[in-house]
C-alpha positions in Angstrom: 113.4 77.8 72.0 112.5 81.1 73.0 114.6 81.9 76.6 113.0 84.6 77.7 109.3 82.4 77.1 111.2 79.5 78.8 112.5 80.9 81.7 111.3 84.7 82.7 109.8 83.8 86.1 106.4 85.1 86.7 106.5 85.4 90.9 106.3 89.4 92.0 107.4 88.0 95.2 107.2 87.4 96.2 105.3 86.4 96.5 104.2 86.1 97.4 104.5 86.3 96.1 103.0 86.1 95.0 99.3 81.6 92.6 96.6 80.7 91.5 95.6 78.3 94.3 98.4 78.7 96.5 99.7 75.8 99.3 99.7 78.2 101.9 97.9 76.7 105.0 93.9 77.6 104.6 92.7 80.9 106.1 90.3 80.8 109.3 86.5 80.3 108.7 85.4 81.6 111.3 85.8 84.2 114.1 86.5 82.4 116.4 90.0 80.9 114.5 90.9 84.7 113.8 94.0 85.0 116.2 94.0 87.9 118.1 95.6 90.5 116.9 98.2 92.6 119.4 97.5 95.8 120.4 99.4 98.6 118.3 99.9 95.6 115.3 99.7 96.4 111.9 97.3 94.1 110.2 95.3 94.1 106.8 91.9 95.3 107.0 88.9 95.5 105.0 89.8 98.5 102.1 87.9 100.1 99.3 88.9 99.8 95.6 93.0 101.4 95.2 94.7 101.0 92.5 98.3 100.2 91.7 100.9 100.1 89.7 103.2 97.0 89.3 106.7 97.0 86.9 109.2 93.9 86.8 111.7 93.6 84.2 113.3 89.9 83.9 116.7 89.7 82.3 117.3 86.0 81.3 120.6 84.1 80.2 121.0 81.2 78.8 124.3 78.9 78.7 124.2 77.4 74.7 125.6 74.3 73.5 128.0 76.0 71.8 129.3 77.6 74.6 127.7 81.0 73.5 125.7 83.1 76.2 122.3 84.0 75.0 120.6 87.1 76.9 117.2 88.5 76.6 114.8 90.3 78.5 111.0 90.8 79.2 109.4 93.8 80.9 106.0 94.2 82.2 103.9 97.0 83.5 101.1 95.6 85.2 97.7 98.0 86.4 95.3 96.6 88.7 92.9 97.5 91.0 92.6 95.9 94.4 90.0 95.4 97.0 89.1 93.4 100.4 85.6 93.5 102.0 84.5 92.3 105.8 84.6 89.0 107.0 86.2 86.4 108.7 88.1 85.5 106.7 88.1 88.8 104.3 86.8 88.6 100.4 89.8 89.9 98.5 88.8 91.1 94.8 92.0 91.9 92.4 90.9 93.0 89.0 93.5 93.4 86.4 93.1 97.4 84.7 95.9 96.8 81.7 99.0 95.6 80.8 101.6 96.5 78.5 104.6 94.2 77.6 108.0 94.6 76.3 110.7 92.1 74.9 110.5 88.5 73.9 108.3 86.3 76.3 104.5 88.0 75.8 102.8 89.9 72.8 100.9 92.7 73.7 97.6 91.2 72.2 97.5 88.2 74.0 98.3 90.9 76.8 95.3 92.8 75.8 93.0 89.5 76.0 93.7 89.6 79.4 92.3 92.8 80.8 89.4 92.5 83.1 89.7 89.3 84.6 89.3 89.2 88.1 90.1 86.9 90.8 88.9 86.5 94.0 89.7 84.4 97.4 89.6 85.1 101.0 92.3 86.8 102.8 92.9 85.9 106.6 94.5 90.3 108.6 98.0 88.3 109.2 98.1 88.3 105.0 97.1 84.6 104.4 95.1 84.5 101.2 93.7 81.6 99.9 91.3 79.9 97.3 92.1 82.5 94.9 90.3 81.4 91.5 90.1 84.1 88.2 86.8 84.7 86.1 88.4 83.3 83.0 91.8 81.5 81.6 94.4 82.9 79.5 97.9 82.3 79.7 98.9 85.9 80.8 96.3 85.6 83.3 98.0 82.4 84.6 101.4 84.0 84.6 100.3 86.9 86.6 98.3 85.1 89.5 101.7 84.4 90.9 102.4 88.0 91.5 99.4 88.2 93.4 100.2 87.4 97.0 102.7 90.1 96.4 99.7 92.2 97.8 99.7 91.1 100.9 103.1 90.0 102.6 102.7 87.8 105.4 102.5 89.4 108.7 103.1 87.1 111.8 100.4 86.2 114.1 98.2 88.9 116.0 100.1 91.6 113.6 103.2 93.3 112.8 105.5 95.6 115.4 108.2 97.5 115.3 111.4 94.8 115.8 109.1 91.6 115.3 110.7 88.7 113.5 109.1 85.5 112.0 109.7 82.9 109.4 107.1 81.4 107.3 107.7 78.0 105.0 105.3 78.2 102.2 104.6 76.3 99.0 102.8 77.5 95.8 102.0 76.1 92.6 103.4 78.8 89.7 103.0 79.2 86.2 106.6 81.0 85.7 106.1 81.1 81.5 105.8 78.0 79.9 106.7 76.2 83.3 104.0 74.7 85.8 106.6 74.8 88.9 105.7 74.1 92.5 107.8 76.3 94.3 108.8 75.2 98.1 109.9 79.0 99.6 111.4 80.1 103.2 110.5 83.5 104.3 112.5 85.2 107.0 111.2 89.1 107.7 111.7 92.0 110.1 109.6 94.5 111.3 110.4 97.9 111.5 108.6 101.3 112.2 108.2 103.4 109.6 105.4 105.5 108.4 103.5 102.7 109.6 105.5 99.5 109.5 108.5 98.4 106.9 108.7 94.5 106.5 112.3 93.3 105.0 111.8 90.3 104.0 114.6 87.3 102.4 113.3 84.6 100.3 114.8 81.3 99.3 113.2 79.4 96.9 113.6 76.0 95.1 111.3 75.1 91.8 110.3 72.2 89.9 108.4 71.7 86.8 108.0 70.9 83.1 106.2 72.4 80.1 106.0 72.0 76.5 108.5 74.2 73.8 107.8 73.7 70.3 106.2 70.0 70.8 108.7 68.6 73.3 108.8 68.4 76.7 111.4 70.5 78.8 111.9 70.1 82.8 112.9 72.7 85.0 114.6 72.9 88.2 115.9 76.3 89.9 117.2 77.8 92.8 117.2 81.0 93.9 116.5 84.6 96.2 114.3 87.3 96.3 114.8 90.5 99.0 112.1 92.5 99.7 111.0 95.7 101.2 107.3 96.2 101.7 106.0 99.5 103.8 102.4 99.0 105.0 100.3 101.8 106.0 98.7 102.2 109.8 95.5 100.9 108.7 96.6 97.8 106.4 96.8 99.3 103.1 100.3 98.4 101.3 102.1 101.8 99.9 104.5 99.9 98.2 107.1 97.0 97.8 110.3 96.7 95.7 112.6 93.8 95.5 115.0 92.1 93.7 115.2 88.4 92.7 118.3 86.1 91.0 117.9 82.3 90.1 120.0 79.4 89.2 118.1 77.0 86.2 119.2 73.8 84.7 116.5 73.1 81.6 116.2 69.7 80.5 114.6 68.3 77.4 114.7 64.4 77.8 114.0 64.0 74.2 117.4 65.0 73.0 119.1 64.3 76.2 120.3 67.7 76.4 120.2 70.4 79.5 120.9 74.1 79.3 122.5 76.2 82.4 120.0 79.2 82.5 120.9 82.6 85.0 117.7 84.5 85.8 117.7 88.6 87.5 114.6 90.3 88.3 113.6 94.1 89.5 110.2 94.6 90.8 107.9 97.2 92.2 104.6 97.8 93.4 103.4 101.3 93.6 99.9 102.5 95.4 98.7 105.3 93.1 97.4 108.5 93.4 93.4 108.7 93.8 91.7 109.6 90.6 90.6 113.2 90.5 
């Protein structure tokens, strides 16, 4: 069994965090269920196409029955363009520019057969997007749809302020590699001002699942953390996040009756990039 295909975990986030129809609780339909938002708040607002950049490099390690420790790695560098237009809630449009792979996990042509899809969903200003669905299905695609919500961290009602604090409990469905988790997530964040407003956020997560290895069935449980720091501008545009995540697997294939220990690290960014001349 290939580890790094196994394990690497797909979530930016966050993620937000970062799926492809997430359990968050639905976005408002209307108006009149928009909450209010504060005066001076930071909240997202309708933006034009911007483009960013988003690198995560996953360092996996495996336990083996022989009491050898197995290590490998998978790096991605993700383009993508984002978009959000008026409404209530807001269309949010996130089309995916390029990617380019490294390591053991993903080959770069199945990478390739991913460029261009696009998915779409509505997107509520305190970050709440929902009923995201893509154009077409490939694996990669499915893998990065959980880095998506990464985009937009939650915000607490009426908008973000310097010295706010909220928690958010939220549950996703992931496709971390050859998994289909459900990931059940507590979110505890600060607001602070910034050039515009900085959101440090702490993530604990648990994760459930199974998938199929080389015809057999394999279960997955983890636990784990992710710390992030997002800085959004003034007028709801995010400038960038970086974070850090570490997990605690236990693999199991019923089959052979045998389960492997499984330590998972993470460094991620996302990076708004420069207009295009």
């Amino acid at each position: 069994m290939s580890v790094a295909a196994a394990c690497g975990s797909s979530g930016g986030a966050p993620a937000t965090t970062p799926a492809p129809a997430t359990g968050r609780s639905p976005a408002a339909t209307s108006a009149a269920r928009t909450p209010a938002v504060r005066r001076g708040a930071v909240v997202y607002q309708p933006m034009r196409s911007t483009a960013y950049v988003v690198r995560r490099r996953d360092s996996v390690s495996v336990q083996l029955p022989n009491g050898l420790a197995q290590t490998q790695e998978l790096t991605r560098t993700i383009y993508l363009t984002v978009e959000t237009s008026a409404g209530a809630p807001m269309r949010a449009t996130i089309v995916l520019d390029s990617l380019v792979v490294g390591g053991i996990g993903i080959s770069q042509a199945d990478a390739d057969s991913a460029r261009g899809t696009r998915w779409s969903g509505t997107l509520t200003p305190e970050g709440r997007l929902a009923g995201l669905t893509s154009d077409r299905s490939t694996a990669v695609g499915q893998q990065l749809s959980g880095m998506l919500p990464a985009f937009f961290p939650r915000l607490p009602t009426g908008g973000a302020r310097d010295g706010a604090a909220w928690t958010d409990t939220l549950t996703d469905t992931l496709r971390a590699m050859a998994f289909n988790v459900r990931e059940n997530a507590v979110v505890a964040s600060r607001a602070a001002a910034d050039s515009g407003i900085r959101i440090e956020s702490t993530v604990t997560f648990t994760r459930s699942g199974s998938g199929s290895q080389f015809g057999q069935v394999a279960e997955v449980q983890a636990t784990g953390t992710r710390h992030l720091t997002s800085r959004i501008r003034n007028d709801g545009v995010l400038a960038e996040t970086t974070g850090t995540e570490s997990s605690d697997m236990t693999i199991t294939v019923p089959a052979v009756g045998q389960s492997l220990p499984v330590k998972q690290s993470a460094t991620f960014s996302i990076a708004l990039m420069p207009p295009a001349r």
